[in-house]
C-alpha positions as CSV (number, residue, x, y, z in Angstrom):
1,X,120.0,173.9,107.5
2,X,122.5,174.1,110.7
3,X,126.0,175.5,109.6
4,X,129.1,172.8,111.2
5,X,132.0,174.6,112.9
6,X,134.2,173.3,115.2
7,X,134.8,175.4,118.0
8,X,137.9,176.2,119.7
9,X,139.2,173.7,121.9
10,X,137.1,171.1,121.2
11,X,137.5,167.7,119.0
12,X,134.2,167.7,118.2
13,X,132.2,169.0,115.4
14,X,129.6,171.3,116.4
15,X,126.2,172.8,114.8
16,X,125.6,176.3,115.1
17,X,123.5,175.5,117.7
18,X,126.0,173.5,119.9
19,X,124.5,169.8,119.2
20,X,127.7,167.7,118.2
21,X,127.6,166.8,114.2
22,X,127.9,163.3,114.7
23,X,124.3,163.4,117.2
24,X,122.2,165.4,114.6
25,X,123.7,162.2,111.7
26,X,122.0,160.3,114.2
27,X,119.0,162.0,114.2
28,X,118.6,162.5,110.7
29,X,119.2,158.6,110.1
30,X,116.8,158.1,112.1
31,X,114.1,159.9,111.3
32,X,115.0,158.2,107.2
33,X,114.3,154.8,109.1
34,X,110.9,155.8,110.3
35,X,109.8,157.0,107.3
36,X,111.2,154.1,105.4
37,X,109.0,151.7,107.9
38,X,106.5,154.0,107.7
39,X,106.2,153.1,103.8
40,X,106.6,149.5,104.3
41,X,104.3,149.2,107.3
42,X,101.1,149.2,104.9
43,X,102.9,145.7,102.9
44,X,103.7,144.4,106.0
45,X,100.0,144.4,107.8
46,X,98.5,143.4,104.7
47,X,101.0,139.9,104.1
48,X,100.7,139.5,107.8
49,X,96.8,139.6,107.9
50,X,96.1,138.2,104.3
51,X,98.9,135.3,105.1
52,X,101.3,135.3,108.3
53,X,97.7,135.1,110.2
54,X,95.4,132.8,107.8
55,X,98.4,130.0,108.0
56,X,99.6,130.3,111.7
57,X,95.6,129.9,111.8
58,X,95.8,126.2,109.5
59,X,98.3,125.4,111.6
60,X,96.6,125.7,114.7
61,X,93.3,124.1,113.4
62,X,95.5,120.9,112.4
63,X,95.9,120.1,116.0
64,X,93.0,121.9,117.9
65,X,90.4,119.4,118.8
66,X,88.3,120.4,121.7
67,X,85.2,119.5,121.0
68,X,85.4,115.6,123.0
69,X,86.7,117.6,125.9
70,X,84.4,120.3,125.9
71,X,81.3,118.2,125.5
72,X,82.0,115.5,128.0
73,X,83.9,117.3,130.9
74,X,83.0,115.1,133.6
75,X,83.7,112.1,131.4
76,X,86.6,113.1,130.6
77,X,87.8,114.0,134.5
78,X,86.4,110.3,135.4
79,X,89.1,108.5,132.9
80,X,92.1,110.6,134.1
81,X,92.9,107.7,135.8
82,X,91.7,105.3,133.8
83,X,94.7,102.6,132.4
84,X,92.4,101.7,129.3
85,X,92.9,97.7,130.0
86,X,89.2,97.2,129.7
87,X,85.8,98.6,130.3
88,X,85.8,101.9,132.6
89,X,83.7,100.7,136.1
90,X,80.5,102.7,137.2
91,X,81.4,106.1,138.1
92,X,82.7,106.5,134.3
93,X,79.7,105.5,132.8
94,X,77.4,107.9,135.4
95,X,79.6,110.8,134.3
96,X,79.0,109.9,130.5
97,X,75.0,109.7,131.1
98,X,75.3,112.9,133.2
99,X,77.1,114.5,130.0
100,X,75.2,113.0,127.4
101,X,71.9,113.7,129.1
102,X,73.3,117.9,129.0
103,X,74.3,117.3,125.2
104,X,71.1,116.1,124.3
105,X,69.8,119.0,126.4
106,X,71.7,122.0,125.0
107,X,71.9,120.5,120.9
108,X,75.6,119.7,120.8
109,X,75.2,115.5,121.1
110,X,75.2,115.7,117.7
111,X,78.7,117.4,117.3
112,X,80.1,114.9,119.3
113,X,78.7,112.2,117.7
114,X,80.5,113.6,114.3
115,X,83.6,114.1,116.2
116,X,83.8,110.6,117.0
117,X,82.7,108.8,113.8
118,X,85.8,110.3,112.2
119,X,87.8,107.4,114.0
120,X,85.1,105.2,115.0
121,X,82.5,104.3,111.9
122,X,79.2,104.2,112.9
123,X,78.8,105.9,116.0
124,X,77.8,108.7,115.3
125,X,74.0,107.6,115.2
126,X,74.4,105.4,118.2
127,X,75.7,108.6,120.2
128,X,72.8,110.7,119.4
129,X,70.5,107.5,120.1
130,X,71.7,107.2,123.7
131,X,71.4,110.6,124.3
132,X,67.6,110.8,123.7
133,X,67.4,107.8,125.4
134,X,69.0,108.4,128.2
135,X,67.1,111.5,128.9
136,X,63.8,110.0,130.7
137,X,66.1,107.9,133.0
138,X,67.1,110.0,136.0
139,X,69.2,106.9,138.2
140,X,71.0,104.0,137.8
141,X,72.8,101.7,137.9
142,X,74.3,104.0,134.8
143,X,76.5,101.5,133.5
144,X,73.4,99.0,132.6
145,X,71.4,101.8,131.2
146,X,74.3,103.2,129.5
147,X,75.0,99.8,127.8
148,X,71.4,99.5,127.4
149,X,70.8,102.1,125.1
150,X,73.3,100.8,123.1
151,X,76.0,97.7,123.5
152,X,78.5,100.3,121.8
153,X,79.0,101.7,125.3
154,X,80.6,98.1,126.2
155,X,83.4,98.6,123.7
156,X,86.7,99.3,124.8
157,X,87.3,100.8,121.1
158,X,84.8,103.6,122.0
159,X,85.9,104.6,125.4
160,X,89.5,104.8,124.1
161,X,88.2,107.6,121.6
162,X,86.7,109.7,124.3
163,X,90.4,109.3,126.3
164,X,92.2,110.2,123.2
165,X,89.9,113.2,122.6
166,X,90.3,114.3,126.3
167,X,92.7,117.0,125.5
168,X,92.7,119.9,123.3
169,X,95.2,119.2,120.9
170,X,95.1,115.9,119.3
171,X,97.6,114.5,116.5
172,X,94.4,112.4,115.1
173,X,93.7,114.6,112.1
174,X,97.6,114.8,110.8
175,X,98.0,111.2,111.7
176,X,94.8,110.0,109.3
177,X,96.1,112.4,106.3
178,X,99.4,109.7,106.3
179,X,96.8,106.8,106.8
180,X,97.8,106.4,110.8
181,X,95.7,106.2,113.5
182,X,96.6,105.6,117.2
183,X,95.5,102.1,118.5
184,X,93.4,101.7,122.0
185,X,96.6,101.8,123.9
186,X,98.1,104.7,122.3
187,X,100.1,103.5,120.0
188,X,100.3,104.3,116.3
189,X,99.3,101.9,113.7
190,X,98.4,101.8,110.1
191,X,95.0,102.0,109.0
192,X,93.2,99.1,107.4
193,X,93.9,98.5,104.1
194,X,90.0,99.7,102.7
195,X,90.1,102.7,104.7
196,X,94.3,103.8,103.4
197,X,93.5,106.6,100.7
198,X,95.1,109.7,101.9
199,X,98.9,108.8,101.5
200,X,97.5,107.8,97.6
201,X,96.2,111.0,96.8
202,X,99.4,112.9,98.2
203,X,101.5,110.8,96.0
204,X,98.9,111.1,93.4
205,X,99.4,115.1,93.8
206,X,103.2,115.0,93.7
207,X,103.3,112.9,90.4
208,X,101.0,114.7,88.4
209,X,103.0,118.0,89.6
210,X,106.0,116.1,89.2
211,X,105.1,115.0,85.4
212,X,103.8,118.5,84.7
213,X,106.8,120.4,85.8
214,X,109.0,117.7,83.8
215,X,106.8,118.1,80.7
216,X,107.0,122.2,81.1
217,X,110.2,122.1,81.5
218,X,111.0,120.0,78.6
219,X,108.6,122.3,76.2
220,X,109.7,125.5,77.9
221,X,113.7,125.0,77.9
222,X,113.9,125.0,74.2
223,X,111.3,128.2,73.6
224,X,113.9,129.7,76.4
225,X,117.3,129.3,74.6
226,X,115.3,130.6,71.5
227,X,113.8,133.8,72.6
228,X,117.6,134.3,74.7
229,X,119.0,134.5,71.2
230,X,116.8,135.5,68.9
231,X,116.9,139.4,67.9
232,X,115.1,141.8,70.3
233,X,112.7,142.5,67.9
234,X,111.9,139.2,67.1
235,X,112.2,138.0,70.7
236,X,109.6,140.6,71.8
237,X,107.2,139.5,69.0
238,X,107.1,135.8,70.2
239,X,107.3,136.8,73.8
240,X,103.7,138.1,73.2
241,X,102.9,134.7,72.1
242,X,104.4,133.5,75.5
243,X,102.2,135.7,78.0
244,X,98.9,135.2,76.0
245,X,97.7,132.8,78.1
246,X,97.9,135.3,81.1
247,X,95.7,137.3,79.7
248,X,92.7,135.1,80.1
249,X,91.2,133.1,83.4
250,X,92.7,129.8,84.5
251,X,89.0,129.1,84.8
252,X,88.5,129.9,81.0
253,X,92.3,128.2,79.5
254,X,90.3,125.3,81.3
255,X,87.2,124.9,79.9
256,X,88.9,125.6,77.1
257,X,90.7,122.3,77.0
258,X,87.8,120.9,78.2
259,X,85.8,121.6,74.6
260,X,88.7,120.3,72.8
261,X,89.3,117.0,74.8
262,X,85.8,116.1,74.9
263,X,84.2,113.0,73.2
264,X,83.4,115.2,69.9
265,X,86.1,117.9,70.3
266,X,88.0,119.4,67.6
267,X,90.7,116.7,68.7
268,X,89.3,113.8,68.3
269,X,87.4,114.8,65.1
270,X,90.6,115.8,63.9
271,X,91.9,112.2,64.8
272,X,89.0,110.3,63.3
273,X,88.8,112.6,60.5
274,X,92.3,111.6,59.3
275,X,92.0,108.4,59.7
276,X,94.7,107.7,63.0
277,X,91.4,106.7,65.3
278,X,88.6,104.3,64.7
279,X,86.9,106.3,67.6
280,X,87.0,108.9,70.1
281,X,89.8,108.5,72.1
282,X,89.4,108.9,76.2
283,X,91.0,112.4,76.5
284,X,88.9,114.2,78.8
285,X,88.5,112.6,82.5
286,X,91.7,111.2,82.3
287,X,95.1,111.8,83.9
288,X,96.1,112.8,80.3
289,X,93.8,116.0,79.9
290,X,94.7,116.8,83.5
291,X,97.9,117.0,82.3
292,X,97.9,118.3,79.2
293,X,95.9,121.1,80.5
294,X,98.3,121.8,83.7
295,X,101.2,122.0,81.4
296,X,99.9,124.5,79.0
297,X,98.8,126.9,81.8
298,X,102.4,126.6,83.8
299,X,104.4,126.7,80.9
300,X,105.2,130.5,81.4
301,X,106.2,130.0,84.9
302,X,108.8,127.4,84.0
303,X,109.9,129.3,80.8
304,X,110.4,132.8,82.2
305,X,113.1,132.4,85.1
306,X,114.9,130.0,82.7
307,X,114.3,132.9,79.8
308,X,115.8,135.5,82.4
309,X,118.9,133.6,83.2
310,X,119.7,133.1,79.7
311,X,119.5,136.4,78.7
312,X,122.6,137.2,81.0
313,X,124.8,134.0,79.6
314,X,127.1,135.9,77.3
315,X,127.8,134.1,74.2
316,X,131.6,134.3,74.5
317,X,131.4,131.7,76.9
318,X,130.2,129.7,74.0
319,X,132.6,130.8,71.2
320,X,135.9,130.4,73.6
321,X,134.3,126.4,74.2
322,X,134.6,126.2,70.3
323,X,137.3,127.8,70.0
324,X,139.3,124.9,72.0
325,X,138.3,122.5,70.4
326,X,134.4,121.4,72.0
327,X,131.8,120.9,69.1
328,X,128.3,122.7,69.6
329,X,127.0,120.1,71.3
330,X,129.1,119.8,73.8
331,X,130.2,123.4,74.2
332,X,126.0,123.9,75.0
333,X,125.6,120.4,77.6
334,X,128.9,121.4,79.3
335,X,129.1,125.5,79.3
336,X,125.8,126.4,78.7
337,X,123.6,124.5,80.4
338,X,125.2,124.4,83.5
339,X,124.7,128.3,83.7
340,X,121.0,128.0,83.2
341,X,120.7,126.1,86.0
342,X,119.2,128.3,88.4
343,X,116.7,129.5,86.0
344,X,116.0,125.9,85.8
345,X,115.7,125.0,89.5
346,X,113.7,128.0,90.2
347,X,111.0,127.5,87.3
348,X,110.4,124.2,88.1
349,X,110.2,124.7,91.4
350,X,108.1,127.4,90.8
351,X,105.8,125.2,88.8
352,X,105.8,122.3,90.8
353,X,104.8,124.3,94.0
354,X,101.8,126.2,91.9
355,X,100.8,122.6,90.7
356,X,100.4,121.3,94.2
357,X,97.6,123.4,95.0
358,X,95.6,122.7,91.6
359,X,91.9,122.3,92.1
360,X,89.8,123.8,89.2
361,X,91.6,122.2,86.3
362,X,91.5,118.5,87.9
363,X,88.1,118.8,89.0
364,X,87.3,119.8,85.3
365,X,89.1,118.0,82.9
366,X,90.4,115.0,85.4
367,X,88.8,111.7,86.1
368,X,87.9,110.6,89.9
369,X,91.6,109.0,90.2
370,X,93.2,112.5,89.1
371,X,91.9,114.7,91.8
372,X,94.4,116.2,93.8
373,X,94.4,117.2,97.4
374,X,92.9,120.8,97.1
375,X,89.8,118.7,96.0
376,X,89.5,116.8,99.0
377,X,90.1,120.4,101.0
378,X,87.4,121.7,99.3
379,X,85.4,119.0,99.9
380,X,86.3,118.7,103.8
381,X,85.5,122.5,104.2
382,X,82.6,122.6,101.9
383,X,80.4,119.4,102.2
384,X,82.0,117.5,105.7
385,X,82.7,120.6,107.6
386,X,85.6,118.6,108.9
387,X,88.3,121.8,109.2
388,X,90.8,119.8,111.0
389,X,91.2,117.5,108.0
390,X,91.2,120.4,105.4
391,X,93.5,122.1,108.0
392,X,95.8,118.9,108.0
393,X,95.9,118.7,104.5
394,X,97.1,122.3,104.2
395,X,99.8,121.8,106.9
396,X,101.0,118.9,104.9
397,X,101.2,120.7,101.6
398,X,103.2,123.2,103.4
399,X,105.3,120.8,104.7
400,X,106.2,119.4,101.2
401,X,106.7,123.1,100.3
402,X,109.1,124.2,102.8
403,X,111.4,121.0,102.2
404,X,111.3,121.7,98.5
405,X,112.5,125.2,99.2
406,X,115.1,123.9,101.8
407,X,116.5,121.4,99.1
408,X,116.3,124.0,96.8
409,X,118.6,126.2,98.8
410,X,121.0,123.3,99.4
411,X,121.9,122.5,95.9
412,X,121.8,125.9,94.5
413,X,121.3,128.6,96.8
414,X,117.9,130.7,97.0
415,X,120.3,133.9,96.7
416,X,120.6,132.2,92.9
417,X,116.9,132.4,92.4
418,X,115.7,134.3,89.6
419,X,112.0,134.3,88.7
420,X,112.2,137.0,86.1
């Protein structure tokens, strides 16, 4: 290593070699940087790949919707100018032959079709019909043949879909997940009261993780305070007890409950056998075994961060209460609890987050009015191949997660957060 000396007549501290101290600090500080974002770089690729990307990708998804546009360009260039007061006049309609005649041709009539049955019922078939039948006729007048081949044609309901779709982003898919829709003039309206599900099953999802977190937290508060003052030994003992459950599958804890919910499960024999039933209660495809189930899997997450704050509470705080004159119930609700509150906020907030995006254990234990929205993504994804919907779902969910947090960080303080 280069000797420092300062040399005569100078201020500055020099190396041996002449390079002022102060410019080899810089270079050694420096080079510690790179190497410390050498060693991160790895982390960082893989979150932004395995998550950065994949949600910046949902979000996009959400609102990309070019398949309208892309299948019926010269439709959609003929209603530019259209004001959408009534039926589009000839040239319109020869564009839409001229396009459905080429989607017929190259196979992709019948991914309009499916595009536009999402907000039109029914027409699906009655696209893919005009197609092939428009494909022997080779003049017009277009707008007879078009209306011809079917009186859909002459609705204003279905033109206004193909204006609506003339662009590449579209709020459609967002707007149906709150059970909105625009109208034929643009305007946004509810949906008809048969067709209104979506806004149930988000409330659905944020009750059942809202009665899960309360339950877990209300099971997991008193285990908490327990452990937190227990002896070590002792603690560590029923800490083992605690993280059991992580050492098995959610898919297993689940089918688990499952057997012992079930018609002839152990708990229901065990009610009938002692006489508190006639019969077999309904336990399993219910809201109740959806619960029951949920809460014994996310009762760790609530119990730990509460667990880790309480470990640091001395108990002095709780003596000096006493000692002026608070009994122990209200030297615990007024000294106590309030410094277990950010345990508190962060396990439940934990849970309730982790509870949002349930799917196996409500699609195993729950009935058809317990299944939550990662159900309905699966099922958009996996048996529609509607990913706009499964995309607007997700950008929904992470909505309701990045408002949770910011509330979060309003009353206590995400700097306060302690998950373990």
């Amino acid at each position: 290593m280069a000797l420092a000396e300062a040399l005569p007549g100078s201020d500055l501290v020099r190396t041996v070699d002449g390079t002022p101290l102060r410019v080899r600090l810089r270079q050694a500080e420096r080079r510690e940087r790179l190497k410390a974002i050498a060693l991160i770089a790895p982390l960082f690729l893989f979150v932004l790949v395995t998550f950065l990307v994949p949600i910046l990708v949902m979000l996009f998804n959400a609102i990309h919707d070019p398949d309208i546009k892309n299948t019926l360009p010269n439709t959609v260039a003929a209603l530019s100018t259209w004001d959408g007061k009534e039926v589009p006049d000839e040239p319109a309609f020869e564009a839409l032959a001229r396009d459905l005649k080429q989607a017929h041709k190259d196979k992709t009539i019948a991914l309009l079709g499916k595009r536009m049955n999402y907000e039109l019922s029914g027409i699906r078939s009655k696209v893919i019909a005009t197609g092939r039948k428009l494909d022997g006729v080779e003049q017009g007048p277009w707008k007879e043949a078009v209306i011809g081949a079917d009186p859909a044609w002459n609705d204003l309901a279905t033109w206004a879909v193909i204006k609506r779709g003339s662009g590449s982003y579209t709020p459609f898919y967002l707007l149906s997940m709150l059970d909105l829709r625009q109208d034929v003039d643009g305007s946004i309206v509810r949906v008809s009261p048969d067709r209104a599900i979506y806004v149930d099953i988000l409330i659905r999802t944020i009750s059942i993780s809202a009665l899960v977190t309360f339950f877990t937290l209300i099971l997991g508060y008193p285990v908490a305070y327990l452990l937190a003052t227990l002896p070590q030994r002792t603690a560590s003992i029923l800490m083992i007890f605690v993280l059991l459950p992580f050492w098995t599958s959610l898919l297993v804890r689940t089918t688990a409950w499952f057997i012992l919910l079930q018609d002839n499960g152990v708990v229901n024999d065990s009610l009938v056998g002692l006489g508190l039933t006639d019969g077999p209660l309904k336990l399993i495809f219910s809201r109740f075994g959806t619960v029951v189930a949920m809460t014994h899997i996310q009762l760790p997450f609530t119990l730990l961060p509460i667990y880790s704050v309480m470990k640091t509470i001395s108990p002095s705080y709780m003596r000096a209460a006493k000692s002026l004159g608070a009994t122990p119930f209200t030297a615990f609700v007024k000294v106590y609890m309030p410094q277990t509150l950010p345990g508190v906020a962060a396990g439940c907030l934990l849970t309730f987050i982790l509870c949002l995006g349930y799917y196996i254990t409500p699609a195993l234990v729950g009935g058809p009015t317990d299944q939550m929205v990662s159900g309905f993504i699966a099922q958009a994804i996996n048996q529609e191949n509607n990913w706009g919907k499964a995309c607007a779902f997700g950008t929904i969910l992470l909505v309701a997660t990045l408002i949770l947090y910011f509330v979060y960080n309003k009353l206590i303080g995400i700097d306060r957060m302690k998950l373990g």
